[in-house]
C-alpha positions in Angstrom: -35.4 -11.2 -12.3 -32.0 -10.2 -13.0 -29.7 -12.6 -14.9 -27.0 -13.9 -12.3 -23.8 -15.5 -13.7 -23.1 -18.9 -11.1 -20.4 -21.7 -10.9 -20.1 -24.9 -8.8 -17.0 -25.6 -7.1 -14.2 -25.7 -9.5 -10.9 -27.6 -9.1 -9.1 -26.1 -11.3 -5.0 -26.3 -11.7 -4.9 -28.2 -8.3 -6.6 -25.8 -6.3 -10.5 -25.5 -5.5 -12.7 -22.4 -6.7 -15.3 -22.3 -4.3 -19.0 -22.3 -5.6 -20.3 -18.7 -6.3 -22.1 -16.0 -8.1 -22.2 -12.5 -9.5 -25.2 -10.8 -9.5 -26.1 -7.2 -10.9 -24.2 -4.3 -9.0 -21.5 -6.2 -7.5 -18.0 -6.8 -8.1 -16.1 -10.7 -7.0 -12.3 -11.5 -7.8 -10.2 -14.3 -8.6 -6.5 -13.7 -7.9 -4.5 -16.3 -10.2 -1.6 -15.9 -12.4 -2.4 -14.8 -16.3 -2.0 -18.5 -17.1 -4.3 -19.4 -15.3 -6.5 -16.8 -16.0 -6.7 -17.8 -20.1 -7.5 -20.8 -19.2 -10.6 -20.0 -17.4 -11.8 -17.2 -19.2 -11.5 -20.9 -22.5 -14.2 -22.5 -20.4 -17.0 -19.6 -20.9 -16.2 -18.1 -24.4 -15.8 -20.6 -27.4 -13.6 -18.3 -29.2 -11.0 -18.5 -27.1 -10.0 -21.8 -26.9 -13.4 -24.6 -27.0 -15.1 -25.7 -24.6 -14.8 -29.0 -21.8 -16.5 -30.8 -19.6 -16.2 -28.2 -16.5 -17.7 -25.6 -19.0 -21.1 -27.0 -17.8 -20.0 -26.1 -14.3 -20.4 -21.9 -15.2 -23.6 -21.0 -16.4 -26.4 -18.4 -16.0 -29.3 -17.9 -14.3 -32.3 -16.4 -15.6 -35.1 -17.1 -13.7 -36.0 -21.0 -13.9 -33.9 -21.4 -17.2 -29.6 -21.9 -16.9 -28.0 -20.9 -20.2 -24.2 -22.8 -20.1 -20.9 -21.2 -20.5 -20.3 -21.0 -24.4 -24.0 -20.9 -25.4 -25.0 -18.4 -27.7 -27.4 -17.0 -25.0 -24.9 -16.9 -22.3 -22.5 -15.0 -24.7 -24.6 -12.6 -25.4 -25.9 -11.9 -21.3 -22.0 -11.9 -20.2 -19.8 -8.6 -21.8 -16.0 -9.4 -21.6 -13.0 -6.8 -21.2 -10.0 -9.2 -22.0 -6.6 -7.5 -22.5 -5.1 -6.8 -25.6 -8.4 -8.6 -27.6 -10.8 -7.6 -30.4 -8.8 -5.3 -32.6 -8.3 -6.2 -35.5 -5.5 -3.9 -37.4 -6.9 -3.9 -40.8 -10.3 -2.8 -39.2 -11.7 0.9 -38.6 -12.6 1.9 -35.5 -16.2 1.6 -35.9 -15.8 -1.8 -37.6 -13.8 -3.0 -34.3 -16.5 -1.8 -32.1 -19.2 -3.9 -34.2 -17.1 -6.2 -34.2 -18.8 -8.6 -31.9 -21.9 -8.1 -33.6 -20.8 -8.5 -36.8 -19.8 -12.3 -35.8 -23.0 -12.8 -33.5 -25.3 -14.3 -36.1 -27.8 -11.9 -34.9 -29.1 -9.1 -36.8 -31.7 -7.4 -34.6 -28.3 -6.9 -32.1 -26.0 -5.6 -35.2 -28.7 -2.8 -36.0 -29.2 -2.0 -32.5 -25.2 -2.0 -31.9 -25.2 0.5 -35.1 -27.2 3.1 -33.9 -25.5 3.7 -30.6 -22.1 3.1 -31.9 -21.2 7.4 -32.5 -23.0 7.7 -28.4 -20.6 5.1 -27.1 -17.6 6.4 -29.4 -18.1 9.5 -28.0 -18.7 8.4 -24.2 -15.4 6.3 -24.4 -13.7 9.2 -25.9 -12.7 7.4 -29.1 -12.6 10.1 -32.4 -12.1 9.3 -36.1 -14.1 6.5 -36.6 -13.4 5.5 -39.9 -9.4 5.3 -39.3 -7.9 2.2 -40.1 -6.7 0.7 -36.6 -3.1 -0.5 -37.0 -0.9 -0.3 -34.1 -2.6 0.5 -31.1 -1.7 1.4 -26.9 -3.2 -0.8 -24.4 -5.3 2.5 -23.6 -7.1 1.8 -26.8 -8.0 -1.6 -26.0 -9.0 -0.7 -23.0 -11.5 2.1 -24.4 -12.8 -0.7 -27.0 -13.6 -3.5 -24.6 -15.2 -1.2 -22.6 -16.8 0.1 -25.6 -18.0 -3.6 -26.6 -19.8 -3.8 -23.4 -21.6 -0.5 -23.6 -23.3 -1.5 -27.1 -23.6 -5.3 -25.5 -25.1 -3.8 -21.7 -24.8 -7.1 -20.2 -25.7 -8.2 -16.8 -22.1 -9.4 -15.9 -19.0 -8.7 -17.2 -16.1 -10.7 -16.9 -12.8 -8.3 -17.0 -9.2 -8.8 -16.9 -6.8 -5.8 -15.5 -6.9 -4.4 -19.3 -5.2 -1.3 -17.4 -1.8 -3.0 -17.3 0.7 -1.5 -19.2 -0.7 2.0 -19.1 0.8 5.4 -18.0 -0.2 7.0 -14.6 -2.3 9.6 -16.6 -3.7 7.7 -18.7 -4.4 4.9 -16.2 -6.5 7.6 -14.3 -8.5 8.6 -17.3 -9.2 5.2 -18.0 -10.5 4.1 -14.6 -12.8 7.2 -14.7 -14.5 6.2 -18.0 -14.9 2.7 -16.7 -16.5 3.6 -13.5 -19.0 6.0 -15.5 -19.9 2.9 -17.5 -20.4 0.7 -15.0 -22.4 3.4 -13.3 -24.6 3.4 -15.7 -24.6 -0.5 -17.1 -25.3 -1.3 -13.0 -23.1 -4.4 -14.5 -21.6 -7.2 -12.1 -18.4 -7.3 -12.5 -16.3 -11.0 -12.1 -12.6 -9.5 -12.0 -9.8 -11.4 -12.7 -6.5 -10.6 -11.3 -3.2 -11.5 -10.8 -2.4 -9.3 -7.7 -4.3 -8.1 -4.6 -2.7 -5.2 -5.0 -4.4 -4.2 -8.7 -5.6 -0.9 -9.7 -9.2 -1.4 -10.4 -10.3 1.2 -8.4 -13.5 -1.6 -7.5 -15.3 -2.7 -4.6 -15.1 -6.2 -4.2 -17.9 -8.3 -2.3 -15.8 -11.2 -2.0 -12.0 -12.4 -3.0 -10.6 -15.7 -3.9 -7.7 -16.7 -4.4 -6.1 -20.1 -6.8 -2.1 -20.7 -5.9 0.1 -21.1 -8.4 2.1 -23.2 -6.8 2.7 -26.8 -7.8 1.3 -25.7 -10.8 0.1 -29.5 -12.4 0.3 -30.4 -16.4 -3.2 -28.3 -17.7 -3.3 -29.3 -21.0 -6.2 -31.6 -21.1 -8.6 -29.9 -18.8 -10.5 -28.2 -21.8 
């Protein structure tokens, strides 16, 4: 059985998140404001922020057992493609793609990550791997995340429009690789957005939406 990430209904800023899931091969959005956005994206990956008491609201499935958002097991089943994150300047390029690995605690997944890393380099379209970072486009990040979740293949990813910010040709370029990858992962997708009118290029199953409006005092929710 396929692993199937699942929340309960969520109030979150106000507004109610309706109880869902994302299984493999299908895309769901959530339209809310890049606030907004953070914040839920803090509740299912400890790095960004810790963890609270609706993080045991998100969790996944895998067969009879439910891994919670933030375990070790959930962060390795769910990829993540969060704008303008994981590169590290100081880095090279093939030390920013293992990156994840590196910090995972796991060494069977390192090793494995290693000896696909040149395929996926070359799949993303990224060249000179041993080049210090520094200053990259939002193109680049784009390539890495999606990059991270080739070596990772997890069952779900959860992405952010990492395309903002790029140029029409690059834009295209960008959506082509990704829909090659997720051709091949067979990945759901959990797609956040801040518009309806985004440029994903992705199918969506279902759509919901959390106003900003009213927004309340969200400091203490996680």
């Amino acid at each position: 059985m396929s692993n199937i990430l699942q929340w309960e209904d969520l109030k979150l800023f106000g507004d109610l998140l309706p109880a869902d899931r994302v299984m493999r091969g299908e895309s769901v959005r959530i339209i809310m404001n890049n606030r907004f956005q953070y914040a839920f994206l803090s509740l299912m990956f400890p790095d960004m922020g810790g963890q609270g008491s609706l993080a045991s609201s998100i969790w996944l499935q895998s067969g009879d057992i439910r891994y919670p958002a933030g375990s070790p097991e959930f962060c390795l089943r769910v990829g993540s493609m969060i704008r303008h994150r994981g590169l590290m300047a100081n880095l090279s390029l093939r030390e920013n793609l293992l990156l994840p690995f590196l910090y995972c605690g796991d060494e069977g997944c390192l090793q494995k990550a290693r000896k696909r890393v040149d395929e996926v380099a070359e799949f993303v379209g990224l060249e000179r791997l041993e080049q210090q970072a520094g200053e990259r486009s939002s193109f680049t990040h784009a390539l890495l995340s999606l990059g991270h979740c080739l070596l990772q293949q997890p069952d779900v990813i959860v992405a952010q429009e990492v395309h903002v910010g790029m140029p029409p040709d690059r834009l295209q370029l960008f959506r082509e690789k990704a829909k090659a990858a997720l051709e091949l992962l067979g990945s759901g997708v959990l797609y956040l957005s801040a518009s309806e009118h985004e440029g994903s290029g992705l199918k969506f199953a279902r759509t919901h939406e959390i106003s900003d409006d009213d927004v309340p005092d969200v400091s203490g929710i996680w």
